[in-house]
C-alpha positions as CSV (number, residue, x, y, z in Angstrom):
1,X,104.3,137.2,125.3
2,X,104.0,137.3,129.0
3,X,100.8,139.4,128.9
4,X,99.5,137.1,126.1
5,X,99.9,133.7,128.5
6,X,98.5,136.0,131.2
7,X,95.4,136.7,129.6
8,X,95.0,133.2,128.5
9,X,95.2,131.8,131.9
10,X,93.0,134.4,133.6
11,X,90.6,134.1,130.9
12,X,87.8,131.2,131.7
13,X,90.1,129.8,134.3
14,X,88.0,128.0,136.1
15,X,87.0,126.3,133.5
16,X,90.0,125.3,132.7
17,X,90.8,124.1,136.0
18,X,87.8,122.0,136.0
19,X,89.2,120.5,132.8
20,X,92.1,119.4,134.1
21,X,90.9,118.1,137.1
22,X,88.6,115.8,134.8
23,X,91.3,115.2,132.5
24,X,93.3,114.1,135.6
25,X,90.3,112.2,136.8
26,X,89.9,110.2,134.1
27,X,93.3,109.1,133.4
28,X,93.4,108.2,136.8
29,X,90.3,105.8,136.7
30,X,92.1,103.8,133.2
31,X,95.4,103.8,134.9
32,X,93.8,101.9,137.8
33,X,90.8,100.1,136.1
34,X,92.9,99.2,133.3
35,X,91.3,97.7,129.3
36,X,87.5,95.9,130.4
37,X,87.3,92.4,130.5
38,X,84.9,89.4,130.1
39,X,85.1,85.7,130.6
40,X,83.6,83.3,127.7
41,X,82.8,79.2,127.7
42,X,84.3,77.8,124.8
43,X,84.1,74.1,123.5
44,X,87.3,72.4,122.7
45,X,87.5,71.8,119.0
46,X,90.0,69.0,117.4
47,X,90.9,68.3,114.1
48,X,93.3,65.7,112.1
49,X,92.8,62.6,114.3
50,X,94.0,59.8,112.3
51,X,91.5,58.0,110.7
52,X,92.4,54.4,112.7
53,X,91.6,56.7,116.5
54,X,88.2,58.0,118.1
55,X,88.5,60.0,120.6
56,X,86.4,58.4,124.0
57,X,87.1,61.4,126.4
58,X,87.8,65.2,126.0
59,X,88.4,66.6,129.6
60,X,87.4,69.4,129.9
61,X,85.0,69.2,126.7
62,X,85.1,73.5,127.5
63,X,87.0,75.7,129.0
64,X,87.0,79.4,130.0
65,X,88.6,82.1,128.3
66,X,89.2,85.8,129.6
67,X,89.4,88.3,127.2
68,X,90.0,92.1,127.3
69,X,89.6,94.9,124.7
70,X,87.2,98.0,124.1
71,X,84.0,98.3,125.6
72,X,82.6,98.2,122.2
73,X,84.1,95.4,120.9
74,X,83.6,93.1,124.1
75,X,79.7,94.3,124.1
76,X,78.7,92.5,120.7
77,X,81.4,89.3,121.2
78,X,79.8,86.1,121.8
79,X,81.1,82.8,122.5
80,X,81.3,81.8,118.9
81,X,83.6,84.3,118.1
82,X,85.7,82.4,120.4
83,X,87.9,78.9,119.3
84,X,90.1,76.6,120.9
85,X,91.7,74.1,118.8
86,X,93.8,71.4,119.2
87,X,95.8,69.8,116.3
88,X,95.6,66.0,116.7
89,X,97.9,64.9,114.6
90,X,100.3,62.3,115.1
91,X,98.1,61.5,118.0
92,X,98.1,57.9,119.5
93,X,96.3,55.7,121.5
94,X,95.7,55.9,125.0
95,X,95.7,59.1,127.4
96,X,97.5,62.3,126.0
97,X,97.7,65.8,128.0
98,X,97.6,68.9,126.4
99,X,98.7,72.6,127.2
100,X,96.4,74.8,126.3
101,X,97.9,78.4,125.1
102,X,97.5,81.3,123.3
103,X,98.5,79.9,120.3
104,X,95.4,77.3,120.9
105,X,93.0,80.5,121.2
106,X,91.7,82.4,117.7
107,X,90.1,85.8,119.0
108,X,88.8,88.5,116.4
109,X,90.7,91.5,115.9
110,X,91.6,93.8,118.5
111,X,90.8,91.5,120.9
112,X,93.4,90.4,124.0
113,X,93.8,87.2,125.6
114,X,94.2,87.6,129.3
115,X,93.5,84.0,130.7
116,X,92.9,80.5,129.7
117,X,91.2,78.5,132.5
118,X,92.2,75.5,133.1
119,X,95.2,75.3,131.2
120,X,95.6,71.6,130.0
121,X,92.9,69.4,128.4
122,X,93.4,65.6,128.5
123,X,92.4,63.3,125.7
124,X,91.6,59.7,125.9
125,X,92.0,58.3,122.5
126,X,91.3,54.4,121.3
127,X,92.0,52.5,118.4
128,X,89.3,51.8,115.8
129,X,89.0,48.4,115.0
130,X,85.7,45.6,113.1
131,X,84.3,42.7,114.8
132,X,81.7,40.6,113.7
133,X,78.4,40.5,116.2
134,X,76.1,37.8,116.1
135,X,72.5,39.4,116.3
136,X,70.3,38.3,119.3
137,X,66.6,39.8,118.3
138,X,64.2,41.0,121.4
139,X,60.5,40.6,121.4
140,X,58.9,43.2,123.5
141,X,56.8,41.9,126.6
142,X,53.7,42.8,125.1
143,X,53.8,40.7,122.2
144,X,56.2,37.7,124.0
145,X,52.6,35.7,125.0
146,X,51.4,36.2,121.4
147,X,54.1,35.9,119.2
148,X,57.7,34.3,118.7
149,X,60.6,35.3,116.4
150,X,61.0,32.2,114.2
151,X,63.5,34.3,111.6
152,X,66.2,37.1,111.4
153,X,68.2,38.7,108.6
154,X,70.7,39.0,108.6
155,X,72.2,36.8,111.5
156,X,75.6,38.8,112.1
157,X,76.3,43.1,111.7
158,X,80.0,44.3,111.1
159,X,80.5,46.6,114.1
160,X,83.0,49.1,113.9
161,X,84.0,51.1,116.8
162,X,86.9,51.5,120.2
163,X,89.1,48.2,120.4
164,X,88.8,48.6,123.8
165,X,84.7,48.7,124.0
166,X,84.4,46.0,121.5
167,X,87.1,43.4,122.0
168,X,84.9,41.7,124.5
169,X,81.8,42.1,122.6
170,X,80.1,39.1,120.8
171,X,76.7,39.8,120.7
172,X,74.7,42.8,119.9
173,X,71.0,43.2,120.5
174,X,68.1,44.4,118.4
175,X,65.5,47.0,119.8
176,X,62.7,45.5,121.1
177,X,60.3,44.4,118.2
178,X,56.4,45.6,119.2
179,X,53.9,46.9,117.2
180,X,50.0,45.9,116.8
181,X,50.6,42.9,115.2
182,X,47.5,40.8,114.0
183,X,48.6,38.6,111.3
184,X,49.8,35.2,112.1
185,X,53.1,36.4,110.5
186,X,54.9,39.9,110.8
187,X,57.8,41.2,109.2
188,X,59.0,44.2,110.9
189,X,62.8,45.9,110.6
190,X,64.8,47.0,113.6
191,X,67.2,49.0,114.9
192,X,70.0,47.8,117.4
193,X,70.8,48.4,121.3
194,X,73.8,50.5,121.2
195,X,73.3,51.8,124.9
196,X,76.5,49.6,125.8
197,X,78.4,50.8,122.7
198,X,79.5,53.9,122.7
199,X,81.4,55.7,119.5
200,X,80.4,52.2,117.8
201,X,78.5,52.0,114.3
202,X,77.2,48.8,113.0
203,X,76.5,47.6,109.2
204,X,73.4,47.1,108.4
205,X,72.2,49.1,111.0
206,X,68.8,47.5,111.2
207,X,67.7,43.6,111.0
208,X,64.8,42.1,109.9
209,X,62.7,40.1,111.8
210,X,59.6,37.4,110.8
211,X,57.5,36.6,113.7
212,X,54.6,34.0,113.8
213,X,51.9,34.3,116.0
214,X,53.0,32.3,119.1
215,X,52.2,28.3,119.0
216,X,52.7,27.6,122.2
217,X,56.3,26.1,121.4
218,X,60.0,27.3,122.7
219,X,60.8,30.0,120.1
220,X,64.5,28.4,118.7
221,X,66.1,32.2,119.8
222,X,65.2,31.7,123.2
């Protein structure tokens, strides 16, 4: 037996010694380097937000993830494989923090959380409430010395939108009608100014407006 395990050890041996000092090697380079890692963006995603709440303000709207797994695996992930999710429900108005965790995190399979960066995300959520606007129509410049809006339809929009935006809101805007108008009367249907109303939607959302070519009088919306 002893002649045997001779033979085999004699036989090829350096060989065999360069095997284990690669063997050695390499276990020495996972052992230090440890599983690969990568970092991915991800947008916060929400979901059951009672129906009476908008949300005004995600902060952070994405946040960083650092995974780890095989080489493989991490090559063909991409930052859609990735979701954060936060369960809304039961959610009320005003400014709520939340902890982001693993449990927050869906990964595909075989695939290891390591970080989540930052760990919170704050949520700034409002009440949705309606207010009637009274419609105040706008006549581009280049068509104020020509014409004057005598008529619109309908004279008031149901806005719906954050109590906190709107509760101080009376008055909404149309777009500024223009066109090349040469009739002495136009009719042309516009939208609304909703730069100052964020998360807001308004029913109708366009008016109609009649103009008559301008007769030198004060128009009655002026």
């Amino acid at each position: 037996m002893k002649t045997l395990l001779e033979r085999y050890l004699k036989k090829d041996w350096k060989l065999k010694l360069l095997s284990l000092v690669l063997a050695v090697m390499l276990w020495y380079t996972v052992f230090q380097i440890g599983e690969p890692k990568k970092d991915i963006t991800v947008p916060v995603s929400v979901s059951n937000l009672p129906r009476s709440m908008v949300i005004m303000r995600l902060d952070p709207e994405r946040v960083f993830i650092t995974v780890s797994g095989r080489v493989s695996m991490l090559k063909d992930i991409k930052d859609r494989d990735v979701t954060v999710h936060l369960n809304m429900n039961g959610t009320k108005e005003g400014n709520t923090v939340f902890d982001i965790t693993k449990a927050n995190v869906t990964v595909p399979k075989g695939i290891e959380i390591v970080d989540i960066r930052p760990g919170t995300v704050r949520v700034v959520v409002d009440r949705i409430i309606e207010k009637k606007l009274k419609i105040l129509p706008v006549l581009d410049k280049s068509s104020a010395g020509r014409y004057e809006i005598v008529r619109a339809s309908p004279q008031y929009v149901v806005a719906e939108g954050p109590g906190k935006v709107l509760e101080k809101v009376t008055t909404i805007e149309t777009l500024a009608a223009n066109g090349d108008f040469r009739a002495s009367e136009e009719t042309i249907n516009v939208g609304f100014n909703m730069g100052d109303l964020p998360h807001v939607k308004v029913r109708p959302d366009s008016a109609r407006l009649v103009l008559k070519r301008h007769s030198g009088k004060e128009t009655p919306w002026q």
